[in-house]
C-alpha positions in Angstrom: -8.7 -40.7 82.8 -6.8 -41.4 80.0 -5.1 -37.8 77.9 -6.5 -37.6 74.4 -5.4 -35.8 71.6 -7.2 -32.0 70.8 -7.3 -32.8 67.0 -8.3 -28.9 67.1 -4.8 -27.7 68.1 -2.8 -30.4 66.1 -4.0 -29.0 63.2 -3.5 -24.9 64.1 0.2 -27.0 65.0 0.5 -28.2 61.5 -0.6 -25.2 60.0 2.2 -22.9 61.7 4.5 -25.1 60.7 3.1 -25.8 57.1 3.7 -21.8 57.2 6.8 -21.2 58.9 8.0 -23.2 55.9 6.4 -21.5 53.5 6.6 -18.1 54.6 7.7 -15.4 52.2 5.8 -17.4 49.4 8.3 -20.5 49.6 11.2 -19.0 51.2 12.9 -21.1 53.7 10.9 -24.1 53.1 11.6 -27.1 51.6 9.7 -26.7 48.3 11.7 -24.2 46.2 11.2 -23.7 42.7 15.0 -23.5 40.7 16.1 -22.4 37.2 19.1 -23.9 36.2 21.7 -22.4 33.8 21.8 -24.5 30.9 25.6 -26.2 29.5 25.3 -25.2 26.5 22.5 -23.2 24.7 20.1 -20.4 25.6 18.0 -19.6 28.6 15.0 -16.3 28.6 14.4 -14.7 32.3 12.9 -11.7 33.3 14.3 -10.6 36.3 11.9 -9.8 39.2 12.0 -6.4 41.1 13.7 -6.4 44.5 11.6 -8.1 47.5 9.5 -6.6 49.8 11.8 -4.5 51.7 14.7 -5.3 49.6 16.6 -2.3 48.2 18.0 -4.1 45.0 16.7 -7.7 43.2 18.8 -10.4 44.5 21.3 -11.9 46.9 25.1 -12.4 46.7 25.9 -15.5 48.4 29.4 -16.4 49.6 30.3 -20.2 50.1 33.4 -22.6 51.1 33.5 -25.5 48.6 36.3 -28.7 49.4 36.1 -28.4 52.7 35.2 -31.9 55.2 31.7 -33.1 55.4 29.8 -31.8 58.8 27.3 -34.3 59.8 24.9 -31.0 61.0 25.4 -29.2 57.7 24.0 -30.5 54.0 26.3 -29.3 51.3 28.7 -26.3 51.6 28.8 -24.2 54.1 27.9 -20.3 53.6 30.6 -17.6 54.2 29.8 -15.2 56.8 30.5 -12.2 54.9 27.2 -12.7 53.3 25.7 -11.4 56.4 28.2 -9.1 56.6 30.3 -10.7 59.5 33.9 -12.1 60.0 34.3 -15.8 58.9 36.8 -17.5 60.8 37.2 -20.0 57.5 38.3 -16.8 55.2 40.3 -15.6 58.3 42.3 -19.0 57.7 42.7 -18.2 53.6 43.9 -14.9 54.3 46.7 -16.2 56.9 47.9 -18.6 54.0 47.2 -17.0 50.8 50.5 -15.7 50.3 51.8 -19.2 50.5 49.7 -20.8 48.4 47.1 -20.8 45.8 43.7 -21.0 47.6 40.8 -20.4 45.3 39.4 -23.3 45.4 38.1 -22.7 48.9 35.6 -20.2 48.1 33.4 -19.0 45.6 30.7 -16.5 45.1 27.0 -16.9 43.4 24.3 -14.6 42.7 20.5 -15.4 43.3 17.4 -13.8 41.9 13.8 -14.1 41.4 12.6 -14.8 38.1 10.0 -15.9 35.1 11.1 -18.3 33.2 9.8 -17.8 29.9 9.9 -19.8 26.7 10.4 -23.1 28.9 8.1 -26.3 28.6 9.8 -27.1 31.9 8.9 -24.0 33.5 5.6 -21.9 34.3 5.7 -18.2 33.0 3.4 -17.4 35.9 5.6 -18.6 38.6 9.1 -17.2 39.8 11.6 -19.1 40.2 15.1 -18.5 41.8 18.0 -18.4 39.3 21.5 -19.1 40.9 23.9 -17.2 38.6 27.6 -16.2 38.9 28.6 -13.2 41.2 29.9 -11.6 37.9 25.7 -11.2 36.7 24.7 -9.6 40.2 27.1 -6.4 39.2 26.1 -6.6 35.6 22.5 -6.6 36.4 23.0 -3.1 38.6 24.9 -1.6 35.8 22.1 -2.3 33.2 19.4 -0.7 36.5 22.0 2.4 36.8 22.5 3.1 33.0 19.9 5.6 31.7 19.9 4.1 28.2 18.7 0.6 29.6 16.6 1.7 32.7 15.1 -1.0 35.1 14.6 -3.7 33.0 13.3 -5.6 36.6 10.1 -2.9 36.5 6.8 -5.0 36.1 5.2 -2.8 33.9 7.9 -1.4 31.7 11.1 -4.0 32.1 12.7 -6.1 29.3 13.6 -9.8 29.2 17.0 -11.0 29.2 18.1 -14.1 26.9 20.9 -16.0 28.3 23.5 -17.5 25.4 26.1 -20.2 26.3 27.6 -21.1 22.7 30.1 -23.9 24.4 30.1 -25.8 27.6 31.6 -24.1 30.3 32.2 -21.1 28.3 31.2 -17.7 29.2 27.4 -16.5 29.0 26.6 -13.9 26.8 23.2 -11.5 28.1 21.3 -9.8 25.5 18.7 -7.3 26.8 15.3 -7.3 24.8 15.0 -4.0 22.9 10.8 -4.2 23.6 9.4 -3.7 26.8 6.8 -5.5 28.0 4.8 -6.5 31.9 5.2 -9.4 33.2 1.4 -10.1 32.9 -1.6 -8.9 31.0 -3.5 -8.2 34.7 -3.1 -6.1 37.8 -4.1 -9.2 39.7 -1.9 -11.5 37.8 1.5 -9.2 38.7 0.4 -9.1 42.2 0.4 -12.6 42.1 4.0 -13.4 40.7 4.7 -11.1 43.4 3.5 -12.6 46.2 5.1 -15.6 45.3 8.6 -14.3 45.3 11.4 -16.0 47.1 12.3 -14.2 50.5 16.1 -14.4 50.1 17.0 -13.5 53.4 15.0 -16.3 54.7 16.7 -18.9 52.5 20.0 -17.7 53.6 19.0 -16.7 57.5 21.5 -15.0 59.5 24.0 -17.6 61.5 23.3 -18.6 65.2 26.0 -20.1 67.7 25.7 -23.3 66.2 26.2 -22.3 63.1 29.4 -20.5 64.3 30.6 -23.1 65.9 30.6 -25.6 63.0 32.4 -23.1 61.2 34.8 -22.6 63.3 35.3 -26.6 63.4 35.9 -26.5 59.9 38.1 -23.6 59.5 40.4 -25.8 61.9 40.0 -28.6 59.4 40.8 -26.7 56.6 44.1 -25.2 58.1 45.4 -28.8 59.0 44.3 -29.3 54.8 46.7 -26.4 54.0 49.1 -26.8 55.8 49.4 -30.7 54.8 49.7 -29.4 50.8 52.6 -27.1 51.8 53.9 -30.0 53.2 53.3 -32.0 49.9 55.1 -28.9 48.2 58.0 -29.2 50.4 59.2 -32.0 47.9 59.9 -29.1 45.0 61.0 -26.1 44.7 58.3 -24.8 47.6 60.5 -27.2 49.9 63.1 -24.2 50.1 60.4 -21.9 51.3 61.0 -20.5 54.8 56.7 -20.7 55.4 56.8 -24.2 54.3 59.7 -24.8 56.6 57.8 -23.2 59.5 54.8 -25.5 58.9 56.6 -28.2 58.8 58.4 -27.6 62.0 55.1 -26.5 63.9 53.4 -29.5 62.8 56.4 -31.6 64.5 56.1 -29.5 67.8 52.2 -30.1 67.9 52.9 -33.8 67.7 52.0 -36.3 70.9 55.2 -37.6 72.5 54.4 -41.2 71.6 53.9 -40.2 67.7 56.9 -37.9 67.6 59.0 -40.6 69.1 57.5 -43.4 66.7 58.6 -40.5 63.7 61.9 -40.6 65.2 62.1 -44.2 65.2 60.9 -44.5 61.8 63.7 -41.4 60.5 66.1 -44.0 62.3 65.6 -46.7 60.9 65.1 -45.1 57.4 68.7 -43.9 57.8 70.4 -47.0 58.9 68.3 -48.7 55.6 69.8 -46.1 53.3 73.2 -46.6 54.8 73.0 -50.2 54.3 71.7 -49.5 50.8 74.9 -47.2 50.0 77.3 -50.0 51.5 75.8 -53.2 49.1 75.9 -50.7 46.6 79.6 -49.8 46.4 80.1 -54.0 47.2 78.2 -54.0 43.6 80.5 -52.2 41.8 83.4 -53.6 43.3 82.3 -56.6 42.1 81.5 -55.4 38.5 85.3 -54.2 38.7 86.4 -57.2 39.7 84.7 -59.6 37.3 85.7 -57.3 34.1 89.5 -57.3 35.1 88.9 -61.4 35.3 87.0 -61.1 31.7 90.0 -59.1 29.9 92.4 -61.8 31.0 90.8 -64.7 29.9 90.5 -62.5 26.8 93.7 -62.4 26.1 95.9 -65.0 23.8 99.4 -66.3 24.8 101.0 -64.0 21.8 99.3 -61.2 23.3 100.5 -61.5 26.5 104.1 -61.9 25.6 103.9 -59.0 23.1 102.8 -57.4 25.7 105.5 -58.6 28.3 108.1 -57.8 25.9 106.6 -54.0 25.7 106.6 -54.2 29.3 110.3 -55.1 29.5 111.5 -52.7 26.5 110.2 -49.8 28.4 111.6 -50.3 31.4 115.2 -51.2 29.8 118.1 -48.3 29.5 118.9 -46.6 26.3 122.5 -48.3 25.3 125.0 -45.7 23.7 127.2 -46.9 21.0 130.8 -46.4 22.0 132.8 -45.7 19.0 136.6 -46.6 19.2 139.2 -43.8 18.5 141.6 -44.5 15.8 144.9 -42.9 15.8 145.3 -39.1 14.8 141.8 -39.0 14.4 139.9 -35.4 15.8 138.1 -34.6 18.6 134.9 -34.9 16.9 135.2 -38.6 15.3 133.1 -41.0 16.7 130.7 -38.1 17.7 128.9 -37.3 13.9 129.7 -40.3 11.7 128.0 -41.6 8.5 127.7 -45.5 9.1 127.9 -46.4 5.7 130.4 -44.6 4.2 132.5 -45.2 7.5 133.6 -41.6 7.6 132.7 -38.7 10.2 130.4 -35.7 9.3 132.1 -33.2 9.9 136.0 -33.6 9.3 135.5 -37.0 6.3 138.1 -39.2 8.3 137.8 -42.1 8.0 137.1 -45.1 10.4 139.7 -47.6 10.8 137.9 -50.8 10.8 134.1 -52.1 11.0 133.7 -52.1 14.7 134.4 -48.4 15.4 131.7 -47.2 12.7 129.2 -49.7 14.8 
């Protein structure tokens, strides 16, 4: 006898899991209703009280952006200190953060339940979850906590809250309603909106192994990303930095034999290229030498070069002192201080006896 299908339990089958999807009013499921901030512009919310069993409205959520795709996991991953747990990627960022700047590895949002209102895109009577930055989560407690504002997520007696960007990517600015007002005109209309909050915690549901693992796959990734922009640093002024140093020479140690002797080889031959490089260099300008002392001769003229010759010679020659012949009862000093043209000495006025002695 053939097995047939009991059409009776498929369905109750596709019912579970139509809820199990859908349980919490959405939660967890596939088909999520999102409110976007807007670039620029403004965008009116009223935030929803906390969830059933919730203390406070909302969920901070931790995440690890830039990191390597995982084939098991769509988008980023979540940071286990949103459940309150060690994350072995931030246990990687804390071991290098001194080094270098790592911000760009994590970032922090802030999720909420609520109306859109004002929208044509949106429907009043439907909450939607708002992703804001971790920055609103705190301001929205401080507005709960200070007795001037109150809880403007109460139902009944809360206040809207108008969103202003003036600039792209430029800070919001959050402007309380001074009126307050419920979120519906019915007791059975507010329990609706209600029960069609988002359960947060089912969105973001506490890690398993798996999930561990992965994480712990990645956090190995991401030191190997780190360590290889130290590495990139080493070429400036980081280079001189003993952690950069110690990367570098722990990365060398960790390499296979077969690729730390083809590094070797390559550093090997690198040198003997620069050497090489160094040698035809100084051949070039020896060369250059060579060729402008072969330029400045053919330069020259045959006047020049025996001007020059004859400078040559002159330099080289002896200074010739004139001998001066000593006439008869002449003093000691004639011959010594004479005056040429007169052809008498300077200091006693005898005279010279002839031509050649005053030469």
């Amino acid at each position: 006898m053939r097995q047939k299908i009991d059409f009776n339990v498929a369905a109750a089958l596709l019912e579970q899991k139509k809820k199990e999807k859908s349980d919490g009013g959405g939660g967890g499921g596939v088909d999520k209703r999102w409110a976007r901030m807007p670039d620029t512009g403004e965008l009116k919310v009223r935030f929803l009280p906390p969830y059933e069993g919730d203390p406070v409205p909302g969920m901070v959520i931790h995440k690890h952006y830039n990191l390597p795709k995982h084939d098991k996991i769509p988008g980023n991953i979540t940071c286990f200190k949103t459940w309150g747990l060690d994350c072995p990627i931030c246990s990687v960022i804390e071991e290098y953060k001194d080094r270098t700047n790592l911000d760009d590895f994590s970032g922090t949002s802030a999720y909420f339940n609520v109306l859109v209102l004002e929208s044509k895109e949106h429907n009043p009577a439907l909450p939607y979850i708002l992703q804001t930055s971790g920055y609103t989560y705190e301001w929205l407690l401080q507005q709960v906590l200070n007795s001037e504002v109150g809880d403007i997520t109460d139902v009944e007696d809360g206040a809207n809250v108008t969103f202003v960007r003036k600039k792209k990517k430029g800070a919001f600015e959050r402007i309380i309603s001074r009126r307050s007002s419920p979120i519906a005109d019915s007791t059975e209309k507010i329990d609706n909106i209600l029960g069609e909050m988002y359960d947060m915690k089912k969105i973001w549901r506490n890690p398993d192994d798996n999930y561990f693992n992965i994480a712990e796959e990645l956090a190995k990734k991401l030191r190997e990303i780190i360590e290889d922009r130290l590495i990139r640093l080493g070429s400036n002024a980081a280079g001189t930095d003993k952690a950069v140093r110690e990367v570098q020479e722990a990365k060398r140690r960790q390499e296979p034999d077969d690729r730390k002797a083809s590094r070797e080889d390559d550093d090997e031959a690198r040198r003997i290229r620069e050497e090489k490089e160094l040698q035809a260099l100084h051949a070039q300008k020896a060369l250059k030498l060579e060729e402008e002392e072969e330029r400045k001769k053919k330069e020259e003229t045959p006047s020049s070069r025996r001007r020059n010759v004859r400078d040559e010679e002159l330099k080289e020659e002896p200074k010739k002192e004139v001998e001066v012949k000593k006439t008869k009862n002449a003093p000691d000093c004639y011959g010594k201080e004479h005056n040429a043209v007169e052809r008498k000495c300077q200091i006693c006025q005898f005279e010279f006896d002839c031509d050649r002695a005053s030469k």
